[in-house]
N, CA, C and O atoms as a Maestro MAE file, in Angstrom:
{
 s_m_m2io_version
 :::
 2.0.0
}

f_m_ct {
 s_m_title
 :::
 protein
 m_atom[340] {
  # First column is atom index #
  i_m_mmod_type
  r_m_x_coord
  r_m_y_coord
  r_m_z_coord
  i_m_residue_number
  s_m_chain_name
  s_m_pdb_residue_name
  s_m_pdb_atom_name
  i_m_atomic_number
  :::
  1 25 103.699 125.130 94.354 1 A "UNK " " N  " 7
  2 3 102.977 123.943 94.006 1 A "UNK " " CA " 6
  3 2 103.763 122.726 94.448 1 A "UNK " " C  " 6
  4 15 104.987 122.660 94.332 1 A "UNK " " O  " 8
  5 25 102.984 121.737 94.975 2 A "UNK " " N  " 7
  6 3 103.428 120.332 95.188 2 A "UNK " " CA " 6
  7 2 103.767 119.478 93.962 2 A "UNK " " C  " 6
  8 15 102.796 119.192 93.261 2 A "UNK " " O  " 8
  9 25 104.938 119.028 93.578 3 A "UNK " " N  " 7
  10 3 105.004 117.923 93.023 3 A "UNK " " CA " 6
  11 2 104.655 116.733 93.219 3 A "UNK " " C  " 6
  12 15 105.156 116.159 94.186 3 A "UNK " " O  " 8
  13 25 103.939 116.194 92.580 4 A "UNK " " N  " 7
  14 3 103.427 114.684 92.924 4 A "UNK " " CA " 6
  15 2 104.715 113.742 92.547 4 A "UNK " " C  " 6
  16 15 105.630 113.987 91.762 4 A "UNK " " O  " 8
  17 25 104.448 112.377 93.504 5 A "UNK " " N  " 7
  18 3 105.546 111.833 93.301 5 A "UNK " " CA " 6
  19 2 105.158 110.585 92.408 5 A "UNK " " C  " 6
  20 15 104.081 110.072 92.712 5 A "UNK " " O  " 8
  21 25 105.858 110.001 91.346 6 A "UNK " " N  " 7
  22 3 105.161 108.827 90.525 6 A "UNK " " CA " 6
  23 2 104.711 107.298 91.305 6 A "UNK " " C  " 6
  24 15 105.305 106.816 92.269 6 A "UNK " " O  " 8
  25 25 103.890 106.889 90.830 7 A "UNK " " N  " 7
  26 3 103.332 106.090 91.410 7 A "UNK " " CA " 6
  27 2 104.592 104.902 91.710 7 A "UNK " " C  " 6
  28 15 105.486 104.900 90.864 7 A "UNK " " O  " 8
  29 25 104.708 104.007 92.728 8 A "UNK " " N  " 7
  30 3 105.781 103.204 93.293 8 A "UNK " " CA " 6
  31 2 105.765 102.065 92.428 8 A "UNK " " C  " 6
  32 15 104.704 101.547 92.777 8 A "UNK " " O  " 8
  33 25 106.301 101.222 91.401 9 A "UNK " " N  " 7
  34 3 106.162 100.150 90.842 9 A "UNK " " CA " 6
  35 2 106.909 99.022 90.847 9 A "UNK " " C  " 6
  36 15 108.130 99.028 90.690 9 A "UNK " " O  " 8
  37 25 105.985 97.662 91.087 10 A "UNK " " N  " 7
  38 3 106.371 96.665 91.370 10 A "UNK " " CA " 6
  39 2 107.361 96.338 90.636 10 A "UNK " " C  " 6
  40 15 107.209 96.090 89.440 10 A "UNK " " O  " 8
  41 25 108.955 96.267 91.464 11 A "UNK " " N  " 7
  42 3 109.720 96.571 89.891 11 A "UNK " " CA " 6
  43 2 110.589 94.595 90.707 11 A "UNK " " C  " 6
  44 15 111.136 94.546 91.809 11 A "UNK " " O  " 8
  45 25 110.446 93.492 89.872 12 A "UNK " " N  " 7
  46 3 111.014 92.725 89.762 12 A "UNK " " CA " 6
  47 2 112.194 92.604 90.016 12 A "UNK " " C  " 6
  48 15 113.014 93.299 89.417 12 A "UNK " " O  " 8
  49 25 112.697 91.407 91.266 13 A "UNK " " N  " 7
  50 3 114.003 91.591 91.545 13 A "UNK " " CA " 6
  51 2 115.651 90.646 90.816 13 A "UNK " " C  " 6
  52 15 116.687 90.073 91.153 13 A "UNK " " O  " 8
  53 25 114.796 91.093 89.595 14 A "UNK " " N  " 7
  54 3 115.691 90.300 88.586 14 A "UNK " " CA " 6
  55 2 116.590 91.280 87.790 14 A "UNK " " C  " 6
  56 15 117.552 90.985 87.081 14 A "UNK " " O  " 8
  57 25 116.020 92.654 88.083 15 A "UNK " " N  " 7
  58 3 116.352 93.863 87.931 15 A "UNK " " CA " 6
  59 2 116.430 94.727 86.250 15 A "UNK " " C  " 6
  60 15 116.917 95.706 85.685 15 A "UNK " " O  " 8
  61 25 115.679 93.692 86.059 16 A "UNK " " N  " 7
  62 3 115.121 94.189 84.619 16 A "UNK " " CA " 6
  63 2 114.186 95.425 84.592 16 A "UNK " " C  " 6
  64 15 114.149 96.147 83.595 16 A "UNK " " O  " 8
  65 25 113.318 95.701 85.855 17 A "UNK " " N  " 7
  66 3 112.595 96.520 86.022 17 A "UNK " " CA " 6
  67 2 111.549 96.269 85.060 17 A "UNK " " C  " 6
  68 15 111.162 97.269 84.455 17 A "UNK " " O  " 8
  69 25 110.853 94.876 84.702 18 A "UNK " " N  " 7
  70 3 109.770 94.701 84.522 18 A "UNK " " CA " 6
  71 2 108.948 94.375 86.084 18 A "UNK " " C  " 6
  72 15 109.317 93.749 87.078 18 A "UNK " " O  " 8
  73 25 107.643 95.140 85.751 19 A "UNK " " N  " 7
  74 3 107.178 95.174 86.950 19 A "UNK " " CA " 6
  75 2 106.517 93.635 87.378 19 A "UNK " " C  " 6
  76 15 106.756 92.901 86.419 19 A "UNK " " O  " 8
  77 25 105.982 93.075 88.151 20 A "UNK " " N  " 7
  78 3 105.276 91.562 88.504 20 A "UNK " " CA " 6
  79 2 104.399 91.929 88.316 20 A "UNK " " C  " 6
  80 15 104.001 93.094 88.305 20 A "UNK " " O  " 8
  81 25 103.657 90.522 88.032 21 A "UNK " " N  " 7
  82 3 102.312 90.718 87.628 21 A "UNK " " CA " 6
  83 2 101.428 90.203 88.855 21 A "UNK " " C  " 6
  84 15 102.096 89.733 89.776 21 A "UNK " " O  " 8
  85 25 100.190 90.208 89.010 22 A "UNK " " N  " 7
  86 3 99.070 90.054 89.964 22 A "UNK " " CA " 6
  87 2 98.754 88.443 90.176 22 A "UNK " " C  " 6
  88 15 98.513 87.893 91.251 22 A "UNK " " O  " 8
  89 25 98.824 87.785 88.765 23 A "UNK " " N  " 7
  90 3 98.884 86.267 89.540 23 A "UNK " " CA " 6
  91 2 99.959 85.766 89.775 23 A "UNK " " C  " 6
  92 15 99.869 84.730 90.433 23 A "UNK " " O  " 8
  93 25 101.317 86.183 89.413 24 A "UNK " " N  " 7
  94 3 102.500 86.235 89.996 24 A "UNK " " CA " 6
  95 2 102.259 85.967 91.606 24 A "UNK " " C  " 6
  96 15 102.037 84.914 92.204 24 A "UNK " " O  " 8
  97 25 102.401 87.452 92.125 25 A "UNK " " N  " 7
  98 3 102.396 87.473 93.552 25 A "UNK " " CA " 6
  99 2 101.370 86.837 93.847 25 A "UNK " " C  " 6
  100 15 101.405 86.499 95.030 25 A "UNK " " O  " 8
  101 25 100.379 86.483 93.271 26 A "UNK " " N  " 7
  102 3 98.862 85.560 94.579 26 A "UNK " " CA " 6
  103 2 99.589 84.188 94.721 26 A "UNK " " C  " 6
  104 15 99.646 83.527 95.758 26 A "UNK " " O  " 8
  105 25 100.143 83.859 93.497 27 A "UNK " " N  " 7
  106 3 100.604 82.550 93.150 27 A "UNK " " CA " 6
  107 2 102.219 82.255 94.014 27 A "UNK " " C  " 6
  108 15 102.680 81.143 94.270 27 A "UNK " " O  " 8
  109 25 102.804 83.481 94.314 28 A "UNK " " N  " 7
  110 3 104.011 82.970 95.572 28 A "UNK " " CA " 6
  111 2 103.263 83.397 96.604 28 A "UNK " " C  " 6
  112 15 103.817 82.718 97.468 28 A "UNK " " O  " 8
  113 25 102.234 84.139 97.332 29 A "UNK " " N  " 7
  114 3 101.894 84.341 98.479 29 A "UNK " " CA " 6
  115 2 100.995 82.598 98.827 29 A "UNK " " C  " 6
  116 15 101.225 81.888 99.805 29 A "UNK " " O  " 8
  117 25 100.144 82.338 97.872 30 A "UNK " " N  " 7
  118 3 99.978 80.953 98.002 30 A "UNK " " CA " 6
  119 2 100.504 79.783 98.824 30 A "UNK " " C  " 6
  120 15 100.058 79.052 99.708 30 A "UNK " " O  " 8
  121 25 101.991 79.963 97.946 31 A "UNK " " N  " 7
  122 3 103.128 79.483 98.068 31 A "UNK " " CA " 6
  123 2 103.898 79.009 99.333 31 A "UNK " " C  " 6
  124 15 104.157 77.909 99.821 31 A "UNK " " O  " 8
  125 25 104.198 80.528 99.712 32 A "UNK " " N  " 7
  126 3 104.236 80.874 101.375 32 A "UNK " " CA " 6
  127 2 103.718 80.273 102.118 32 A "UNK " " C  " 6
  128 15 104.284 79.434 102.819 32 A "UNK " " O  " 8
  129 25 102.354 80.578 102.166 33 A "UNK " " N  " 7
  130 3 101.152 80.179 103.425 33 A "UNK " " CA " 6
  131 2 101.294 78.437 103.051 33 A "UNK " " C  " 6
  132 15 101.340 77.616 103.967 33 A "UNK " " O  " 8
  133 25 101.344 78.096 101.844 34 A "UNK " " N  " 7
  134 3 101.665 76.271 101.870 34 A "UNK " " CA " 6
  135 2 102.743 75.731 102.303 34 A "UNK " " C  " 6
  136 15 102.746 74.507 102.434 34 A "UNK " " O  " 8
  137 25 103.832 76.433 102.606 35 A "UNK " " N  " 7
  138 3 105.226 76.168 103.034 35 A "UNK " " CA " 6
  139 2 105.211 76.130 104.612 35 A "UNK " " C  " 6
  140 15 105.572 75.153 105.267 35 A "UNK " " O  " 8
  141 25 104.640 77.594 105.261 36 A "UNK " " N  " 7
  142 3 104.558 77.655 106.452 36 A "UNK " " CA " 6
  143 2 103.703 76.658 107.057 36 A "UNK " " C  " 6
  144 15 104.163 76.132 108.070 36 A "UNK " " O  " 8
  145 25 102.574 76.283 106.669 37 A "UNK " " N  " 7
  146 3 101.299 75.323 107.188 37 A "UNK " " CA " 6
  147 2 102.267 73.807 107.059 37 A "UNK " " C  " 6
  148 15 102.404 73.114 108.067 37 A "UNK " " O  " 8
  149 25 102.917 73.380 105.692 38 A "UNK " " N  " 7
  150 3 103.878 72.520 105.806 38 A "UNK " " CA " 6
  151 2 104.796 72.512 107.096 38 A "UNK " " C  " 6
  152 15 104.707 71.542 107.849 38 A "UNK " " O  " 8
  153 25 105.439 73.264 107.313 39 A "UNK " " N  " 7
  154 3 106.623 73.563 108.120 39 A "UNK " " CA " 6
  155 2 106.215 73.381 109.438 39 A "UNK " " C  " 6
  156 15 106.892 72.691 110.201 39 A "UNK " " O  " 8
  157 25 105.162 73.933 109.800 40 A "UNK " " N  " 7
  158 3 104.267 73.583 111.428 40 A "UNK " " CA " 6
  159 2 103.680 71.702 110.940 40 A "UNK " " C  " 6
  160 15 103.760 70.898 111.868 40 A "UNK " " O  " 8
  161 25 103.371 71.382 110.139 41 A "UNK " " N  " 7
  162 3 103.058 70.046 109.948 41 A "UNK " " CA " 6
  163 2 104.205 69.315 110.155 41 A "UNK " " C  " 6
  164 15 104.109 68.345 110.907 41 A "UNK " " O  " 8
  165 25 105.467 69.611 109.561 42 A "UNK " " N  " 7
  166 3 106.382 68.938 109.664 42 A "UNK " " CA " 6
  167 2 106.991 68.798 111.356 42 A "UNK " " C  " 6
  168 15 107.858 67.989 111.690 42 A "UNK " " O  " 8
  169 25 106.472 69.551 112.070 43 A "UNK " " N  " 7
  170 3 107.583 69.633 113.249 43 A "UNK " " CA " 6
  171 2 106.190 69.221 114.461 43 A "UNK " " C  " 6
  172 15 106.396 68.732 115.571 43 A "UNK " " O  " 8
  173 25 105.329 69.436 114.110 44 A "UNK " " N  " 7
  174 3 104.158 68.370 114.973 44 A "UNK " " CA " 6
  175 2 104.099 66.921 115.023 44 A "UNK " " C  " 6
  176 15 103.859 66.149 115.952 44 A "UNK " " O  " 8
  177 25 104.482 66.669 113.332 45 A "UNK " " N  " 7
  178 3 104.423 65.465 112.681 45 A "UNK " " CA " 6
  179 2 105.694 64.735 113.842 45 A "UNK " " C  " 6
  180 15 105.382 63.890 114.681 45 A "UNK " " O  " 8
  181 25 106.966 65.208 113.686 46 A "UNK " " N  " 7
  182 3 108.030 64.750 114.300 46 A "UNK " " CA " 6
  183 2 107.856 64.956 115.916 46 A "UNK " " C  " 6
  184 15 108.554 64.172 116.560 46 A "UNK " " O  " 8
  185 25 107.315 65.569 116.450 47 A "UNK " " N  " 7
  186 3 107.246 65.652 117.707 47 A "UNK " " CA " 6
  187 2 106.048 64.365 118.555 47 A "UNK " " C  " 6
  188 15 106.057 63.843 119.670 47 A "UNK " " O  " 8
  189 25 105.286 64.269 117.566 48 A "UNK " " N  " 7
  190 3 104.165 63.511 118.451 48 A "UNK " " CA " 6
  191 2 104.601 62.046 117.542 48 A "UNK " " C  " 6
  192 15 105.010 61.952 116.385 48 A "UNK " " O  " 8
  193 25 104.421 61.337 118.229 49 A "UNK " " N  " 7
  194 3 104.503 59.967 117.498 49 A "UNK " " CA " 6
  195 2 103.035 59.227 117.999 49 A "UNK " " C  " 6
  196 15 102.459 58.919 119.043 49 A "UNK " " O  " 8
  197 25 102.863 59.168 116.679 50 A "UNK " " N  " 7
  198 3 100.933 58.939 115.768 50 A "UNK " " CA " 6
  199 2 101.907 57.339 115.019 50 A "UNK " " C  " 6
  200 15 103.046 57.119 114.607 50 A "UNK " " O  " 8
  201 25 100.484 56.467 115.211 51 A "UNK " " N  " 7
  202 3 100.337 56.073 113.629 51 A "UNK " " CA " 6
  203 2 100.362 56.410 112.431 51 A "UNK " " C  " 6
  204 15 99.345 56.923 111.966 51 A "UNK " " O  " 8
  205 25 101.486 56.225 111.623 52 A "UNK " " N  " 7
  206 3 101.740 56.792 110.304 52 A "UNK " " CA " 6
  207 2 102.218 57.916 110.358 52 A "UNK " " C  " 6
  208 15 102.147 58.620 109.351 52 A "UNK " " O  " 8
  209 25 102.906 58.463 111.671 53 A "UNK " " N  " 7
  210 3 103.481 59.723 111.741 53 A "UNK " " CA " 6
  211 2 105.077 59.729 110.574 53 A "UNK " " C  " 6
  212 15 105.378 60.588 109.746 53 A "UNK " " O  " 8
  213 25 105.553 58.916 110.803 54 A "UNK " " N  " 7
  214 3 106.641 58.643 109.649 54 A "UNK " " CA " 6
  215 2 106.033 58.985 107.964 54 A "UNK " " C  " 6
  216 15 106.172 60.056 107.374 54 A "UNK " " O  " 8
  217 25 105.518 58.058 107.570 55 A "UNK " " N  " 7
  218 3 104.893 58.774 106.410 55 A "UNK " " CA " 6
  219 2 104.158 60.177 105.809 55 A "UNK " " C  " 6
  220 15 103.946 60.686 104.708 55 A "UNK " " O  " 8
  221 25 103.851 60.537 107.528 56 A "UNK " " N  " 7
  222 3 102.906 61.893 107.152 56 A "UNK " " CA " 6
  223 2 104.465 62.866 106.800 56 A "UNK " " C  " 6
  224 15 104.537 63.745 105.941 56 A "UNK " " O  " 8
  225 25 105.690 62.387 107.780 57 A "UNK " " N  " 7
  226 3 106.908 63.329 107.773 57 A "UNK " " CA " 6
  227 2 107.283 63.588 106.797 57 A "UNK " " C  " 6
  228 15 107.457 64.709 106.319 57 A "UNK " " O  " 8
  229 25 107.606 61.803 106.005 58 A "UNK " " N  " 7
  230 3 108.251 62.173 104.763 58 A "UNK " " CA " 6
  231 2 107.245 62.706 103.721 58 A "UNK " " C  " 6
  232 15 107.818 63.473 102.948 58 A "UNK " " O  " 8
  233 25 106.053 62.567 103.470 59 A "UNK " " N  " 7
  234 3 104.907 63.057 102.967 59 A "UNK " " CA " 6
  235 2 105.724 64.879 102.844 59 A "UNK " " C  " 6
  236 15 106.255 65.374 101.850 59 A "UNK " " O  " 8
  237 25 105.550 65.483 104.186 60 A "UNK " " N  " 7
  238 3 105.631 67.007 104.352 60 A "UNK " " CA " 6
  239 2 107.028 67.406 103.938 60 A "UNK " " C  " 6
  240 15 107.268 68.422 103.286 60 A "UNK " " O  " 8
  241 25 108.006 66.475 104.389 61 A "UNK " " N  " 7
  242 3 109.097 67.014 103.411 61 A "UNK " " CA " 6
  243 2 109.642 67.105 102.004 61 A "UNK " " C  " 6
  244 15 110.350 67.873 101.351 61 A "UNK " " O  " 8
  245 25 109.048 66.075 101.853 62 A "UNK " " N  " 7
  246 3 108.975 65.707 100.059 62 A "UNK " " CA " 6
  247 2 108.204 67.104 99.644 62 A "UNK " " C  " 6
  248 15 108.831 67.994 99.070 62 A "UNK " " O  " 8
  249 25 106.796 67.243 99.970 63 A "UNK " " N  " 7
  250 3 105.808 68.924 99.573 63 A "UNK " " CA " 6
  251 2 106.649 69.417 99.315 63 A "UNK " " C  " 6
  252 15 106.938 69.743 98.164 63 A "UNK " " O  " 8
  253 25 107.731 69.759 100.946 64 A "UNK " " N  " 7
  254 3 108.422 71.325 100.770 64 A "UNK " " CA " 6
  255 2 109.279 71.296 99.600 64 A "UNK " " C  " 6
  256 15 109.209 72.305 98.899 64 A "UNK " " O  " 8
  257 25 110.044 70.415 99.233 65 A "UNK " " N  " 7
  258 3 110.417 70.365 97.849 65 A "UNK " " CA " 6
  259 2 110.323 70.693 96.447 65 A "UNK " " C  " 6
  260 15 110.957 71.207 95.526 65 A "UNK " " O  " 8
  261 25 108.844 69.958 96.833 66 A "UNK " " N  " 7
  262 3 108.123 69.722 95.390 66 A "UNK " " CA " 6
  263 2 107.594 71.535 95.227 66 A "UNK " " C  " 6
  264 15 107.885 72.350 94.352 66 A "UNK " " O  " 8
  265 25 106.981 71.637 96.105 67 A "UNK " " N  " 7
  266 3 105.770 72.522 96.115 67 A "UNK " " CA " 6
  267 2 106.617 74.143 95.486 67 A "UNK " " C  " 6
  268 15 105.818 74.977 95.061 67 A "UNK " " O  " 8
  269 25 107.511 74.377 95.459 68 A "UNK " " N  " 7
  270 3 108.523 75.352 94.708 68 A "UNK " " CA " 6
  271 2 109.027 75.220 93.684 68 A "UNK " " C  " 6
  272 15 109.453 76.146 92.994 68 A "UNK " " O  " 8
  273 25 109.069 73.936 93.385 69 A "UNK " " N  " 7
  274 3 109.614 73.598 91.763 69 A "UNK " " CA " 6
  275 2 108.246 73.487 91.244 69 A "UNK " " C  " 6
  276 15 108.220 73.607 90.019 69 A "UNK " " O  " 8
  277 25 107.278 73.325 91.706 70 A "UNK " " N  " 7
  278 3 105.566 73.422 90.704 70 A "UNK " " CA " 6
  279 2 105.506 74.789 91.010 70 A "UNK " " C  " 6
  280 15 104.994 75.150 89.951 70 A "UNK " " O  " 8
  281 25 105.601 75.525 91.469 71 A "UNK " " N  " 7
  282 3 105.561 77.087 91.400 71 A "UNK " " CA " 6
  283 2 106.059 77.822 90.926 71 A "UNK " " C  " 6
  284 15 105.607 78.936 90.660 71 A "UNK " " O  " 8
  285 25 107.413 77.303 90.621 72 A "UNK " " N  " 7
  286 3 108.654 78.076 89.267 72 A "UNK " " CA " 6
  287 2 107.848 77.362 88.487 72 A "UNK " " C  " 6
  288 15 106.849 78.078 88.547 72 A "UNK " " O  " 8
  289 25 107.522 76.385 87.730 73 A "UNK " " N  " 7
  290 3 107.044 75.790 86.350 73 A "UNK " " CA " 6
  291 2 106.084 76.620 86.257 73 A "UNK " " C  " 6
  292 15 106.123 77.342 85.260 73 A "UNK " " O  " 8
  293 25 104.950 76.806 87.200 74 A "UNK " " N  " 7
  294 3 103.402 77.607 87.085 74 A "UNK " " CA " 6
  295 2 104.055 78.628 86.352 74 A "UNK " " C  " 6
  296 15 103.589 78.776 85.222 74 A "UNK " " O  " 8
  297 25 105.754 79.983 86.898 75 A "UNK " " N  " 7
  298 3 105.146 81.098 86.693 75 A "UNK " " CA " 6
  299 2 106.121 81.262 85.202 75 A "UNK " " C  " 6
  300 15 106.328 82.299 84.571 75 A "UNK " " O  " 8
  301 25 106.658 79.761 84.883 76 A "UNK " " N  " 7
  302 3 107.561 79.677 84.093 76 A "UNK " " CA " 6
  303 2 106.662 79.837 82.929 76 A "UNK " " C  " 6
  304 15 106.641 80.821 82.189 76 A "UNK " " O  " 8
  305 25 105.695 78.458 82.805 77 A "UNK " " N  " 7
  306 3 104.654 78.535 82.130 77 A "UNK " " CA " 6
  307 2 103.776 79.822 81.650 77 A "UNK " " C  " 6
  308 15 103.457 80.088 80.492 77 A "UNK " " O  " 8
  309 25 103.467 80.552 82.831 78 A "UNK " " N  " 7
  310 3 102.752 81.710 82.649 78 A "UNK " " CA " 6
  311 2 103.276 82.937 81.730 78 A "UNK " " C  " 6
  312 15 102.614 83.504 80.861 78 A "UNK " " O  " 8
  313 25 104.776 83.258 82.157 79 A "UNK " " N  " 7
  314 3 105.664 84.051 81.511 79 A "UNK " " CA " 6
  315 2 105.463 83.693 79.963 79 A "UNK " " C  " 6
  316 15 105.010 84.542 79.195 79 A "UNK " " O  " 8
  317 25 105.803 82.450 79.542 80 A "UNK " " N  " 7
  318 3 105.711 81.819 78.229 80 A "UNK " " CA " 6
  319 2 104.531 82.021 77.530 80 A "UNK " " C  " 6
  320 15 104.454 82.369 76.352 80 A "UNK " " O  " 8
  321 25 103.771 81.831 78.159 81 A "UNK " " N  " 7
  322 3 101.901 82.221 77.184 81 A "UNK " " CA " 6
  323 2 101.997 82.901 77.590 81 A "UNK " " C  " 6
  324 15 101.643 82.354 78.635 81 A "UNK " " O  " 8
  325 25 102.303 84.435 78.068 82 A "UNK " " N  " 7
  326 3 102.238 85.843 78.243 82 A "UNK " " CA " 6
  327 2 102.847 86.123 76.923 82 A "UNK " " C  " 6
  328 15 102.097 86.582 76.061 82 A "UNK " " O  " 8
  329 25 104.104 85.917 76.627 83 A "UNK " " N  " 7
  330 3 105.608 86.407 75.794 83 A "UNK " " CA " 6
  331 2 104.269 86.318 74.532 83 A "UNK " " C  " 6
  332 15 103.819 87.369 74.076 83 A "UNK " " O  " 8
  333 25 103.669 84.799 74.010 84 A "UNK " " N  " 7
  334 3 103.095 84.563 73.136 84 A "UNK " " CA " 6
  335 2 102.030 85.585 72.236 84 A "UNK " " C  " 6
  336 15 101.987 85.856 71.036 84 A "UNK " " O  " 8
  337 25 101.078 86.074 73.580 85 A "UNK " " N  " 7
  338 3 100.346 87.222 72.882 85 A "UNK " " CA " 6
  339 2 100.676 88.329 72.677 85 A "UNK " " C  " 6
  340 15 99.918 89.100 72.088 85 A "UNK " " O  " 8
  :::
 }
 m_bond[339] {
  # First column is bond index #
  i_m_from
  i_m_to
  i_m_order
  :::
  1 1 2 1
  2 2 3 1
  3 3 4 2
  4 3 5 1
  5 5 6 1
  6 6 7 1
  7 7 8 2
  8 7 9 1
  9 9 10 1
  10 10 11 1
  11 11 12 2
  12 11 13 1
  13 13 14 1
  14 14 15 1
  15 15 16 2
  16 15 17 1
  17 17 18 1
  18 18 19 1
  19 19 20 2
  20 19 21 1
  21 21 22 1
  22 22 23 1
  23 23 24 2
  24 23 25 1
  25 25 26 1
  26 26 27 1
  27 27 28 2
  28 27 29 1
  29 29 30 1
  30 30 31 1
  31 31 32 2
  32 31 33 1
  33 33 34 1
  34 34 35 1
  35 35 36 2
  36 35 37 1
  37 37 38 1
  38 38 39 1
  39 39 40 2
  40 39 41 1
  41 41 42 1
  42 42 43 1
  43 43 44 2
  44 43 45 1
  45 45 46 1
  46 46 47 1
  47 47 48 2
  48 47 49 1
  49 49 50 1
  50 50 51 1
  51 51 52 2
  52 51 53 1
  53 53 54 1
  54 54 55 1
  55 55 56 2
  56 55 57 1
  57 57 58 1
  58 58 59 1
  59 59 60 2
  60 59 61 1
  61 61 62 1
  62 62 63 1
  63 63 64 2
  64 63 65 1
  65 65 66 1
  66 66 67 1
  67 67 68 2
  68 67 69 1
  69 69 70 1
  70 70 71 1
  71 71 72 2
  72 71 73 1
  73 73 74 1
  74 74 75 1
  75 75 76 2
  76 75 77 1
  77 77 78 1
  78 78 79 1
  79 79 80 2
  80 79 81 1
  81 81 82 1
  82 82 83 1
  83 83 84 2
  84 83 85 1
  85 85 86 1
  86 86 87 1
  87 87 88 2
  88 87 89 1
  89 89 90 1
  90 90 91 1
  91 91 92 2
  92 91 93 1
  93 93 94 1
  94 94 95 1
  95 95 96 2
  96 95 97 1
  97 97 98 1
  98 98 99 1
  99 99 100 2
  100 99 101 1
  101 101 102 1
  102 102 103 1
  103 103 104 2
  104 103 105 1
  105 105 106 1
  106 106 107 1
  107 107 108 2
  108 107 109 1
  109 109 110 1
  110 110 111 1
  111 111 112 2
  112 111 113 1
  113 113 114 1
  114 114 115 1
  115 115 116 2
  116 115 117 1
  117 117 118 1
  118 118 119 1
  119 119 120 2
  120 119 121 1
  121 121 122 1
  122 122 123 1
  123 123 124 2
  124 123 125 1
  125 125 126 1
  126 126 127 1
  127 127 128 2
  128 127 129 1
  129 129 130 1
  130 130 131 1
  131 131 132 2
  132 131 133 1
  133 133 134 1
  134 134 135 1
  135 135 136 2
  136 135 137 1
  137 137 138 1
  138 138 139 1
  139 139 140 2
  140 139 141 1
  141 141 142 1
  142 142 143 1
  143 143 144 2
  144 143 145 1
  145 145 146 1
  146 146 147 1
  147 147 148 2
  148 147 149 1
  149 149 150 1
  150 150 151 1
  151 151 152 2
  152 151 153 1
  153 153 154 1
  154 154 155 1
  155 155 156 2
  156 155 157 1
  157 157 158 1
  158 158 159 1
  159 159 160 2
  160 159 161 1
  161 161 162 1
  162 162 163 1
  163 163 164 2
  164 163 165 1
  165 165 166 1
  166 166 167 1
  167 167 168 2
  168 167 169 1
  169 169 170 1
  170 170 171 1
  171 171 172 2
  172 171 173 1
  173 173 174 1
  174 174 175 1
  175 175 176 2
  176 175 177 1
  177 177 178 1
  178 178 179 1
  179 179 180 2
  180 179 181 1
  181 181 182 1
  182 182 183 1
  183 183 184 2
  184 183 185 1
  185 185 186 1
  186 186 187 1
  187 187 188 2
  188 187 189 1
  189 189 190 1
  190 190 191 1
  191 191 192 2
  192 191 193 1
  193 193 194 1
  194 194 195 1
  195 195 196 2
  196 195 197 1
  197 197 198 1
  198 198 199 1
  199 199 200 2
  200 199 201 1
  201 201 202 1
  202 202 203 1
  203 203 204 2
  204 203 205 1
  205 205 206 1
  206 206 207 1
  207 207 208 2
  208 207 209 1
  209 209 210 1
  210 210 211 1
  211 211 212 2
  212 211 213 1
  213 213 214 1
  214 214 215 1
  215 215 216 2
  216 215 217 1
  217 217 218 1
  218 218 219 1
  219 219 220 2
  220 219 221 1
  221 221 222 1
  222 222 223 1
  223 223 224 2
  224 223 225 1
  225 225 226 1
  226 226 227 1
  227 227 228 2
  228 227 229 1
  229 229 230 1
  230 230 231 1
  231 231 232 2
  232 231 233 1
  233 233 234 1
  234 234 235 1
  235 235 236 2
  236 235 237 1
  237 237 238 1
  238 238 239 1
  239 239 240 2
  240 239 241 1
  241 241 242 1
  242 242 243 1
  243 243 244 2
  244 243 245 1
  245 245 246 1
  246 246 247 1
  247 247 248 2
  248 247 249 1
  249 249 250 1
  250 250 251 1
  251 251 252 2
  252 251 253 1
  253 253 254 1
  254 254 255 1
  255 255 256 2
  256 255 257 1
  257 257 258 1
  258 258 259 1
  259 259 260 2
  260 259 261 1
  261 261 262 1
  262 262 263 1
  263 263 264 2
  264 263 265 1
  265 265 266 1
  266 266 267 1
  267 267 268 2
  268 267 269 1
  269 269 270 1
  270 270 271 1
  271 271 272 2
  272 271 273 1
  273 273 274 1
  274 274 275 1
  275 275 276 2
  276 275 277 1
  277 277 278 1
  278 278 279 1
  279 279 280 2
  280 279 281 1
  281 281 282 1
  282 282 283 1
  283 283 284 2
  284 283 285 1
  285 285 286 1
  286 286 287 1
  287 287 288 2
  288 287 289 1
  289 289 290 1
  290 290 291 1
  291 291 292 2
  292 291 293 1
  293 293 294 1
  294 294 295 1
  295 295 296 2
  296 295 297 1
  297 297 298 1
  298 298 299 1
  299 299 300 2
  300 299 301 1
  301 301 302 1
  302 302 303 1
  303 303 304 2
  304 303 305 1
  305 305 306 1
  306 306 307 1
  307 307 308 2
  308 307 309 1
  309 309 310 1
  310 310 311 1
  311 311 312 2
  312 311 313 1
  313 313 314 1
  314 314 315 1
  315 315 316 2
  316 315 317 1
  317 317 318 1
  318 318 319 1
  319 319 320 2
  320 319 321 1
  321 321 322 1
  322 322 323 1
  323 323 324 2
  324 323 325 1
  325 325 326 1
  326 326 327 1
  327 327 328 2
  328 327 329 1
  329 329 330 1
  330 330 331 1
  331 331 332 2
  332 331 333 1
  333 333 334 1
  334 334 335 1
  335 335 336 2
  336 335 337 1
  337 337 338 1
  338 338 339 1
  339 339 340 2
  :::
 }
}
């Protein structure tokens, strides 16, 4: 007989081996795709010189900043009203 092997689980790399949760990962894949679309904005932005291309720059670099510290709070938040119920 074949042994089955247990199912593979999303095991958190904080190494607690609680597994992630589903709006977790949508909420950093999000994340990603807003960073990368930033990151090609940022280097178009600097390459072509537009009207208001300066502002759009600092605009896109300021995001990349921001846009990870509102994404730790989101899953900070989330964790917290999880713990609750």
């Amino acid at each position: 007989m074949k042994e089955e092997k247990p199912a593979k689980q999303n095991i958190s790399p904080d190494g607690k081996g609680q597994p992630v949760s589903k709006p977790k990962r949508i909420a950093a894949w999000i994340c990603i795709l807003a960073l990368i679309a930033l990151y090609i904005a940022t280097f178009f932005t600097a390459i072509f010189d537009t009207p208001g291309s300066g502002r759009m720059f600092q605009t896109c670099l300021g995001a990349t900043i921001v846009l990870p510290v509102l994404l730790w709070m989101y899953l900070w938040l989330y964790g917290r009203l999880k713990e609750r119920d």
